[in-house]
C-alpha positions as CSV (number, residue, x, y, z in Angstrom):
1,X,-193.4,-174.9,-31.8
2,X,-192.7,-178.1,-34.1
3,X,-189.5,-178.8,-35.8
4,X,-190.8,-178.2,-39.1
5,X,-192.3,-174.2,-37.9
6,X,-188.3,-173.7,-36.4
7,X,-186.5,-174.4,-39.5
8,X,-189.2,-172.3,-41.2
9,X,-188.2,-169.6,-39.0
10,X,-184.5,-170.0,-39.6
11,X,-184.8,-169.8,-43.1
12,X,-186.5,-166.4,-42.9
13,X,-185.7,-164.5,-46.2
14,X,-187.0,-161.2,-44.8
15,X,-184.2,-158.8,-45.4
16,X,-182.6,-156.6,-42.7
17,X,-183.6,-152.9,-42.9
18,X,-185.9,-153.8,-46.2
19,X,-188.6,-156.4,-45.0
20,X,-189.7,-159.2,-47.6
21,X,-187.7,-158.5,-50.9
22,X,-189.0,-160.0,-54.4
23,X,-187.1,-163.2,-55.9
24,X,-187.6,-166.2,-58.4
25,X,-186.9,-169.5,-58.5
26,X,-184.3,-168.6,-60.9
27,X,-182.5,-166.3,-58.4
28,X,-183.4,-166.7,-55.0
29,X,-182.8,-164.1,-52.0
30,X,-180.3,-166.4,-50.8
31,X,-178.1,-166.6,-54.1
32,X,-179.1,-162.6,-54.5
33,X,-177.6,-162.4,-51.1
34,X,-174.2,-164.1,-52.4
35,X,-174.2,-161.6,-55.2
36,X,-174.3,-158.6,-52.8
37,X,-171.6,-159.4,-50.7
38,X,-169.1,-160.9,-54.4
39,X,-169.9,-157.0,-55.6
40,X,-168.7,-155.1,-52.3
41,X,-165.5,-153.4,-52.2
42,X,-165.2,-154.8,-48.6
43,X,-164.8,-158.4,-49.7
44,X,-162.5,-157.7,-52.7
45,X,-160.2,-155.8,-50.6
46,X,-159.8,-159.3,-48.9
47,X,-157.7,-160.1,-52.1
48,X,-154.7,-158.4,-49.6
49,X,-155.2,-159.6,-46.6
50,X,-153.5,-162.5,-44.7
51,X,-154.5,-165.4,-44.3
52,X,-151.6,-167.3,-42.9
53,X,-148.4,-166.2,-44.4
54,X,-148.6,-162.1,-44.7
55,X,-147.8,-160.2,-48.0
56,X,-146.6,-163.3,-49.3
57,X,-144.6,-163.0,-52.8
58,X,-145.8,-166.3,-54.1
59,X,-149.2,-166.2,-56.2
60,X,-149.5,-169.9,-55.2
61,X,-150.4,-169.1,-51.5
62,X,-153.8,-168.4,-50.4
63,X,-155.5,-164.8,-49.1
64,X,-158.7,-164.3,-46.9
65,X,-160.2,-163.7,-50.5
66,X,-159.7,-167.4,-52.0
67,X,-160.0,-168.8,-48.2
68,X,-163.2,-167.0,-48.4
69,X,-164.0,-168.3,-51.8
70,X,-163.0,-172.1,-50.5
71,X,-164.8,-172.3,-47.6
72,X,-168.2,-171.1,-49.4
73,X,-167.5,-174.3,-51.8
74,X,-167.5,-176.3,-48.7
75,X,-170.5,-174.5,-47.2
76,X,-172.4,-175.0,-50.1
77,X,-171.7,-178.8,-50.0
78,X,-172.2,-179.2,-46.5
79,X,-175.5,-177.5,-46.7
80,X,-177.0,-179.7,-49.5
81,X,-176.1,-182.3,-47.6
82,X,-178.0,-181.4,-44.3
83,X,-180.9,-179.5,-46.1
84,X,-181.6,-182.9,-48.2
85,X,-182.5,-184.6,-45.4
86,X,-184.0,-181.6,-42.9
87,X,-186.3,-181.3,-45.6
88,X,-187.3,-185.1,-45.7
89,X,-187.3,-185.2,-42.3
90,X,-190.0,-182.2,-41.7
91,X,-191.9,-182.3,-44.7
92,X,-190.2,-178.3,-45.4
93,X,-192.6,-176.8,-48.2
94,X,-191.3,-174.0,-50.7
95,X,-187.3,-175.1,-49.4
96,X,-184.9,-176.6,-51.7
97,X,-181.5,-178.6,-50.2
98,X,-179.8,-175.9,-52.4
99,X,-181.6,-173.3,-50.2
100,X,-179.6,-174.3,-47.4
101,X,-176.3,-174.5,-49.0
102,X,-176.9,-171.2,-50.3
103,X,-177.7,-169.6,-47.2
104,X,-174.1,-171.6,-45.9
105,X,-172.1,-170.4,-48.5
106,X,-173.0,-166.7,-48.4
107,X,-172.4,-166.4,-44.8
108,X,-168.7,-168.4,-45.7
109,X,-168.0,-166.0,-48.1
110,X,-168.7,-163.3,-45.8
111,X,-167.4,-164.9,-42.8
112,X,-163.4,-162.9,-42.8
113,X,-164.7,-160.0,-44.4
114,X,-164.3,-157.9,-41.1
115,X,-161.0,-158.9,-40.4
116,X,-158.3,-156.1,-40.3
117,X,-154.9,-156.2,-41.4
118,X,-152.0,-158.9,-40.5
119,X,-154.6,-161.2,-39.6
120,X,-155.6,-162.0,-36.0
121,X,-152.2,-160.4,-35.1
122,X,-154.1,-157.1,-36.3
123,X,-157.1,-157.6,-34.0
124,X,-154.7,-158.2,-30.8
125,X,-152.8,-155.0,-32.1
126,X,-156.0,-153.2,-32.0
127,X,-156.8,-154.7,-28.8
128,X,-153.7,-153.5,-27.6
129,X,-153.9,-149.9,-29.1
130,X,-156.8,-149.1,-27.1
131,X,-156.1,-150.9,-23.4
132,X,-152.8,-148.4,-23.6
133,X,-154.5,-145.4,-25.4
134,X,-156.0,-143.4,-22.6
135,X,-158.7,-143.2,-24.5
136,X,-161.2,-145.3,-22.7
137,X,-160.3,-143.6,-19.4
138,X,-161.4,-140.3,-21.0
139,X,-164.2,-140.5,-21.7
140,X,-167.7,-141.6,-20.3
141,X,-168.3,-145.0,-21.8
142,X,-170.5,-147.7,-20.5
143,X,-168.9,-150.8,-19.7
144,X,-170.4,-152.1,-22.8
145,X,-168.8,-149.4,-24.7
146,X,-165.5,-150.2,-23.4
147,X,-165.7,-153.8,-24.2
148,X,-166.2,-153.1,-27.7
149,X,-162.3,-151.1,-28.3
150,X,-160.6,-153.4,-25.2
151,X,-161.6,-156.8,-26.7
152,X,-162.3,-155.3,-30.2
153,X,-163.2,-159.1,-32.6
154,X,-163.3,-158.8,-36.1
155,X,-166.7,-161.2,-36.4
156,X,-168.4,-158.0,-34.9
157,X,-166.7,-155.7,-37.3
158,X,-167.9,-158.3,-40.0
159,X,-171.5,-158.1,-38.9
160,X,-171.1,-154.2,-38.8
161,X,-170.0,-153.9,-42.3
162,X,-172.4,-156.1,-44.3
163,X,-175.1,-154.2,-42.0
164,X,-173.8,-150.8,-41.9
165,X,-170.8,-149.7,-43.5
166,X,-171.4,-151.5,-47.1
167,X,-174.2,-149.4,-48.7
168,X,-174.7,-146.8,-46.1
169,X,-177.4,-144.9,-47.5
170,X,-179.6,-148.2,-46.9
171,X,-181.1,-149.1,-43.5
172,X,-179.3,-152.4,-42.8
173,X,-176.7,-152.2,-45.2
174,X,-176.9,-154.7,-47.3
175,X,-179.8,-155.8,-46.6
176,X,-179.4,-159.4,-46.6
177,X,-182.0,-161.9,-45.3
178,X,-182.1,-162.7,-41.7
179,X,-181.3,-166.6,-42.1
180,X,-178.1,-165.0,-43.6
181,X,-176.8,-162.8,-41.5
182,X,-178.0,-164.9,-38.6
183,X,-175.8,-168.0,-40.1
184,X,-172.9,-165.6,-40.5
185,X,-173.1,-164.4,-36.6
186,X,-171.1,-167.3,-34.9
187,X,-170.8,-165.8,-31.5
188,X,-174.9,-163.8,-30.9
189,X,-173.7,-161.7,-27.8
190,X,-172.3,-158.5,-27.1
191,X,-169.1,-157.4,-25.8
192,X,-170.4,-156.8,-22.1
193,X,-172.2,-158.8,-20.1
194,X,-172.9,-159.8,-16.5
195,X,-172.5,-163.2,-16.5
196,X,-170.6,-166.0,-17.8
197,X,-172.5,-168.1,-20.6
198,X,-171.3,-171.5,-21.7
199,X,-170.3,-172.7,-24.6
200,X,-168.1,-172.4,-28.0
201,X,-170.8,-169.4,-29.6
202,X,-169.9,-167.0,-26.8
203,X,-166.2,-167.3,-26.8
204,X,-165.8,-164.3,-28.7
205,X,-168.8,-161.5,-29.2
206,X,-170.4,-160.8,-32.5
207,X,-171.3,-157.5,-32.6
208,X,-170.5,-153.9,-31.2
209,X,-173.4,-152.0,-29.1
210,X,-174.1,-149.1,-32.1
211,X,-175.1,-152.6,-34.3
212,X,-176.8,-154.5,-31.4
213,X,-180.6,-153.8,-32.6
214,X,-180.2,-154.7,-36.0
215,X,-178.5,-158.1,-34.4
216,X,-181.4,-158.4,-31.9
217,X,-183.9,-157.8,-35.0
218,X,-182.0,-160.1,-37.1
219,X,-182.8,-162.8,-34.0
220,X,-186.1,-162.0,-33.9
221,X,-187.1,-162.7,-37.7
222,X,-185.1,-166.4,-37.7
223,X,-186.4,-167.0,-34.1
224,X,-182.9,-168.0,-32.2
225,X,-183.1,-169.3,-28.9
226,X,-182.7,-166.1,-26.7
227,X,-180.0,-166.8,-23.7
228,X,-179.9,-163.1,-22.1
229,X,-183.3,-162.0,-23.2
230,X,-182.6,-159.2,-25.9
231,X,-178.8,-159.2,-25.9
232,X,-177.7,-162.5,-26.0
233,X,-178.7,-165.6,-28.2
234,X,-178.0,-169.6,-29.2
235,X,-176.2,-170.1,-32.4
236,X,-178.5,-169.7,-35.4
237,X,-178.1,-174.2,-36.3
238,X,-176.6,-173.3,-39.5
239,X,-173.5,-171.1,-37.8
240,X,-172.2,-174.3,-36.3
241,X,-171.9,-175.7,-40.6
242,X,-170.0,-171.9,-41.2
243,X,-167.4,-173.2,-38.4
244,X,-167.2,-176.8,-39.9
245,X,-166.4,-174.7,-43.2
246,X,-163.8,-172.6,-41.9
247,X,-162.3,-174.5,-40.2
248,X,-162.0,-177.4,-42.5
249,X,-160.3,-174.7,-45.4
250,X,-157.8,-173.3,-42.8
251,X,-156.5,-176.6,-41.5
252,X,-156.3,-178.7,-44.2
253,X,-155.4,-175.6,-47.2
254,X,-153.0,-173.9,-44.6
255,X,-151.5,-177.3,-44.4
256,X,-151.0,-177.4,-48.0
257,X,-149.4,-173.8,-48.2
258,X,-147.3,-174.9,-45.3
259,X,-145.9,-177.7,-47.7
260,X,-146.0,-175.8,-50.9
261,X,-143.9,-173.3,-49.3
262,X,-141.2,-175.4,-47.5
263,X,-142.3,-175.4,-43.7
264,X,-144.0,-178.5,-44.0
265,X,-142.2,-181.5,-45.5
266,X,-144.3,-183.0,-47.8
267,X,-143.9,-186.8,-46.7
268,X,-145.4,-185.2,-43.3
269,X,-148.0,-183.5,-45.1
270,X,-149.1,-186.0,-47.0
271,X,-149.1,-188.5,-43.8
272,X,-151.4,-186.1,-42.2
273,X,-154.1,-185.5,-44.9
274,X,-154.0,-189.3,-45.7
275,X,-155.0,-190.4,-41.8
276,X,-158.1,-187.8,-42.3
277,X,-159.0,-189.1,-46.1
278,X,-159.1,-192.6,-44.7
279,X,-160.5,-195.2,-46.9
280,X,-161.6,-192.4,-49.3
281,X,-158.2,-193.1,-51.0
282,X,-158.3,-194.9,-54.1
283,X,-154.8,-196.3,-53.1
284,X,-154.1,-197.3,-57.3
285,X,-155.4,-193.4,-58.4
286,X,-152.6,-192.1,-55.5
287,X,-149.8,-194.6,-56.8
288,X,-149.9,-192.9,-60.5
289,X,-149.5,-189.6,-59.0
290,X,-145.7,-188.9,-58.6
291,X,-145.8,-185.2,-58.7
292,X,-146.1,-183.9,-54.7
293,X,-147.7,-181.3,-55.5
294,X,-150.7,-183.1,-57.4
295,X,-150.5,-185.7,-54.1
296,X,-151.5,-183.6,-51.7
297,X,-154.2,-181.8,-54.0
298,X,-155.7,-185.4,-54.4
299,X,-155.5,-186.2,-50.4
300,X,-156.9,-182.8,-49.9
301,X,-160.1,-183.4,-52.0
302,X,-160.3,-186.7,-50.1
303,X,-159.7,-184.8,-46.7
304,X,-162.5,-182.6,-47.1
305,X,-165.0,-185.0,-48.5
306,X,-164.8,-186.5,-45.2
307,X,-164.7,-183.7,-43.1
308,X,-168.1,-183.0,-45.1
309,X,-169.6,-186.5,-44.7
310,X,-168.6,-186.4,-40.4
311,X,-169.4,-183.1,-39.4
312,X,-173.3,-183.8,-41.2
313,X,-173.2,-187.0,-39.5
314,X,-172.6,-185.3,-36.2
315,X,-175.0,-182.6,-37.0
316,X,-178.0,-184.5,-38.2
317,X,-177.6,-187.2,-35.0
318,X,-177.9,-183.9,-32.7
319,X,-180.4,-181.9,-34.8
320,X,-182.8,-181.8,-32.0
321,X,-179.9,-180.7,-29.0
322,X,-178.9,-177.7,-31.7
323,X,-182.2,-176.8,-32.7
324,X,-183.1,-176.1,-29.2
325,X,-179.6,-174.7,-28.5
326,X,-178.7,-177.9,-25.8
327,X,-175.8,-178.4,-28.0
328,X,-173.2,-176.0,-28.4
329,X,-170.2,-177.6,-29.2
330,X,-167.3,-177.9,-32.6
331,X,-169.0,-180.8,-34.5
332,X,-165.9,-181.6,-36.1
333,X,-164.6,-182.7,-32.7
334,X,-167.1,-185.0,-32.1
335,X,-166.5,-186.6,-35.6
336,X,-164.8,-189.7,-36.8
337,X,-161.8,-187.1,-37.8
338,X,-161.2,-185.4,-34.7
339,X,-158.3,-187.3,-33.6
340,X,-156.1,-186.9,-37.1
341,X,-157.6,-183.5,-37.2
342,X,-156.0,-182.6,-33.9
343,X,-152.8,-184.0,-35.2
344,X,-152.9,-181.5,-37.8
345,X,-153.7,-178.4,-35.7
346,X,-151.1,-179.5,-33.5
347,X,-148.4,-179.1,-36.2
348,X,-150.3,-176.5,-37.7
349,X,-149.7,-174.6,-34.3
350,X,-146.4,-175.4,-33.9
351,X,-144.7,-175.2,-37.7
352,X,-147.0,-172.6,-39.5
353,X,-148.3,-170.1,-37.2
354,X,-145.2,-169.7,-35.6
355,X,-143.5,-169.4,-39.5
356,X,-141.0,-166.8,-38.9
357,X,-142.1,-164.9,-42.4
358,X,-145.2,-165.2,-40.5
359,X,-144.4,-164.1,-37.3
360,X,-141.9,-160.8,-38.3
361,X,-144.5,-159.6,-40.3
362,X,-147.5,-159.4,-37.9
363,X,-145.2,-158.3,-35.1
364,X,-144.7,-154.9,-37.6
365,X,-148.3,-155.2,-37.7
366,X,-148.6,-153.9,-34.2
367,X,-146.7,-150.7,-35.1
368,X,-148.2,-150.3,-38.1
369,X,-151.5,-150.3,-36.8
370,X,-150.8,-148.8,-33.5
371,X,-149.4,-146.1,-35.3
372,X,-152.2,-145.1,-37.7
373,X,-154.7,-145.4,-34.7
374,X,-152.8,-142.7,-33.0
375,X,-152.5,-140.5,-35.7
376,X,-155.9,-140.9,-37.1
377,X,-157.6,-140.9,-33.4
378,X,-155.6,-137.7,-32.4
379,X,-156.8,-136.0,-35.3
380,X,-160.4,-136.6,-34.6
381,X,-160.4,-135.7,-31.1
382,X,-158.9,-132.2,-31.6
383,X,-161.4,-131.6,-34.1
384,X,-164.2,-132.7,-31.6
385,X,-162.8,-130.4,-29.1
386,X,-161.9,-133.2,-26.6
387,X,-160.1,-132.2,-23.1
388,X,-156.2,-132.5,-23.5
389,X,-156.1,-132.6,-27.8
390,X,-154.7,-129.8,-29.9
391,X,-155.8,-129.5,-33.6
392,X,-152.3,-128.3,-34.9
393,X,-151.4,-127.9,-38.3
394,X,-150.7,-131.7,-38.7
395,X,-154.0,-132.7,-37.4
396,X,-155.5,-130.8,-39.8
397,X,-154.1,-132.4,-42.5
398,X,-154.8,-135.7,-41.4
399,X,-158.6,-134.9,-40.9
400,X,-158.4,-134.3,-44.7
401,X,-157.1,-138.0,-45.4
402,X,-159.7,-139.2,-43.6
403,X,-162.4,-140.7,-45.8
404,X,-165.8,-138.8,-45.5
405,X,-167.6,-141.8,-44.4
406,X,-166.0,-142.4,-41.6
407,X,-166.8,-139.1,-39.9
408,X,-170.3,-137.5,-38.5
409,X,-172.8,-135.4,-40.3
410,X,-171.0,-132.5,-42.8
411,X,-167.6,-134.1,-43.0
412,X,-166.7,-133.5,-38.9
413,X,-165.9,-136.3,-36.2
414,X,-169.4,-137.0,-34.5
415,X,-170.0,-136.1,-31.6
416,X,-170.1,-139.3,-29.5
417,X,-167.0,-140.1,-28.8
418,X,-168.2,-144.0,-29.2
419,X,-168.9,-143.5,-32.4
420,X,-165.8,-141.9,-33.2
421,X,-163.3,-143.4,-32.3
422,X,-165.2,-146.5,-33.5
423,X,-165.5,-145.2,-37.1
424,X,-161.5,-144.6,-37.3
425,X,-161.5,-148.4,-35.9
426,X,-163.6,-149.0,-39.2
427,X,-161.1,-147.2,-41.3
428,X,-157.8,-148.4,-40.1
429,X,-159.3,-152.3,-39.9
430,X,-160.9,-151.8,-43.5
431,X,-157.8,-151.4,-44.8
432,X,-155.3,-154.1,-46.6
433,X,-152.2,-155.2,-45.4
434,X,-150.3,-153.6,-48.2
435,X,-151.7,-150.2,-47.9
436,X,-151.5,-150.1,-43.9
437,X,-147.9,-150.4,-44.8
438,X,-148.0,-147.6,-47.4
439,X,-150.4,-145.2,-45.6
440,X,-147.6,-145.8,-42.0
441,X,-144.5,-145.4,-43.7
442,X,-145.5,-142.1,-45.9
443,X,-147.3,-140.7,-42.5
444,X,-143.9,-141.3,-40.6
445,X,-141.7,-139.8,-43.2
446,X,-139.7,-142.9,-44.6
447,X,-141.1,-143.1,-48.1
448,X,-142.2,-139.5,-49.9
449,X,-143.7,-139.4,-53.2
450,X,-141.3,-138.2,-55.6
């Protein structure tokens, strides 16, 4: 298959659970697609969430919701940039540059949507939970199964709420187009498998085994490189511009939080984001700024413009390598920036991850989430009936807080045990930081409504 019949395939708008859904050239699946996810309840809950410094009282500092927001600007961007010249390159018919950004910048805005409370420290805490639970001893799961609770990654439990959870009544959730959901999957492989694969896309896993055929049709429609033939995949080329995104917004932005908030100076800041701006600076335009603050918003603008203009460099020189999958690598650390961007992930790791705000707050995350897990997982299992669990009075009433659609058929756990437990894993990580915090300390008994 030529280039030109590839990219045709990754830019399949056929939509998951739905088949080939109407548009215009006014409104195209892709921008219909950014719509859906801007209307869900899922991604405005992300509003409270962390991003870097949780249940922050200053309104300056960022959330997963304006991360989010950011790093579809950048996506955007980035994806005019490539698609202008993928489509000169090919001769693509019926695809517009701002095609590709739009398919960029809806799986950016989309791309923290499954991340639980407190941040990563929440996925480790659920992690955690489960290793220690007894749970996965108890019952008969496969080792795929397992995987899914003991290494539990909130890019799966993204995939399985834009394709699932969000709109339930539909097949596919959703029902966004496959290029989409495909450019939002940066790791295509399951939890479990039976042997190593190389390279940066299966680092982590994307989705859980109850979501693995919508994945695997979702790779069939954009025709991704198959690795493990019907479980694991290559990146989808656009995922690799998602990363660049990301990764590009929490650097450089959590740099400038960092500074706004005091745990940066911001001589060093500014230092930093000048070495990646280069000779983007208009040294004249920087001397008439005197106010930090306006500074580093200047630098940062500069930063990312060339973050953009590197990682499409990189991309477009290796289009051939990542079309075919050859090439599976960060392309912002082959880039002209990767050595100023390392300094800054360097500090970034050593001043503002480690933030004690920062690092008090998602150590409580582990109780808090522990916690709710227990109570919540307890309840379900005495319902169910399993060996060893009692449905006392207090189970009861937790069985009642338990939202309806997160249990089986008629309002009762279901009766796979994968399912749920995973479905009060879907409940406890779908909630904010702030509520996981309410919800814990009325269940424990040290704040009562009055």
């Amino acid at each position: 298959m030529g280039q030109r019949k590839i990219w045709e395939k990754l830019l399949s708008s056929e939509r998951l659970g739905a088949g080939k859904a109407p548009e215009s050239a006014e409104r195209t699946a892709f921008q219909q697609d950014y719509d859906r996810i801007v209307f869900t309840s899922a991604f405005r809950r992300l509003k409270d969430k962390t991003q870097v410094f949780p249940l922050s009282k200053s309104d300056y500092v960022r959330t997963r919701l304006t991360h989010s927001l950011e790093a579809s600007c950048v996506g955007r961007s980035l994806g005019a940039v490539i698609g202008r010249e993928i489509i000169a390159r090919h001769g693509l018919k019926d695809v517009e540059s701002g095609d590709f950004g739009a398919i960029i910048a809806a799986a950016c805005l989309a791309h923290d949507i499954g991340n639980p409370p407190f941040g990563h420290a929440g996925e480790d805490a659920i992690r955690e939970w489960f290793r220690n639970s007894g749970l996965l001893e108890r019952h008969a799961f496969t080792p795929a199964q397992r995987a899914d609770f003991e290494r539990y990654e909130g890019n799966a439990q993204g995939f399985r709420i834009v394709s699932r959870l969000q709109s339930p009544a539909n097949p596919g959730g959703l029902q966004l187009t496959s290029a989409v959901l495909a450019t939002f999957t940066k790791y295509p492989r399951p939890s479990h498998i039976d042997c190593e694969l190389d390279g940066k896309s299966s680092k982590k896993f994307g989705f859980f085994q109850q979501d693995a055929d919508n994945f695997a049709q979702v790779a069939r429609s954009t025709g991704m490189v198959e690795r493990i033939p019907g479980r694991a995949w290559r990146r989808h080329p656009l995922a690799s511009l998602v990363e660049v995104a990301d990764d590009t917004c929490y650097l450089i932005v959590d740099l400038e939080d960092a500074a706004r908030l005091g745990f940066v100076p911001y001589k060093d800041a500014e230092c930093l984001l000048g070495d990646l701006a280069g000779n983007a600076v208009n040294g004249g335009r920087l001397a008439h700024l005197h106010d930090p603050k306006e500074r580093l918003e200047y630098l940062r603008a500069k930063a990312i413009g060339c973050l953009i203009n590197g990682a499409a460099a990189v991309f477009l020189a290796n289009e051939s390598a990542i079309l075919s999958g050859e090439f599976d690598d960060e392309l912002l650390e082959n880039s002209p920036v990767a050595r100023p961007l390392q300094a800054v992930l360097r500090l970034a790791k050593e001043t503002i991850y480690t933030a004690r705000p920062a690092l008090e707050i998602e150590t409580a995350g582990f109780e808090v989430l522990g916690a709710l897990l227990g109570l919540f997982t307890n309840a379900v299992e005495a319902r169910a009936g399993a060996p060893g669990a009692r449905y006392t009075t207090r189970e009861r009433m937790l069985m009642k807080l338990l939202p309806i659609q997160f249990l089986g058929h008629d309002g009762e756990p279901d009766p796979d045990p994968y399912i749920r437990l995973l479905q009060v894993a879907d409940f406890v990580a779908g909630m904010t930081d702030s509520y996981a915090v309410d919800m814990y300390r009325k269940l424990k008994g040290f704040d009562l409504p009055t």
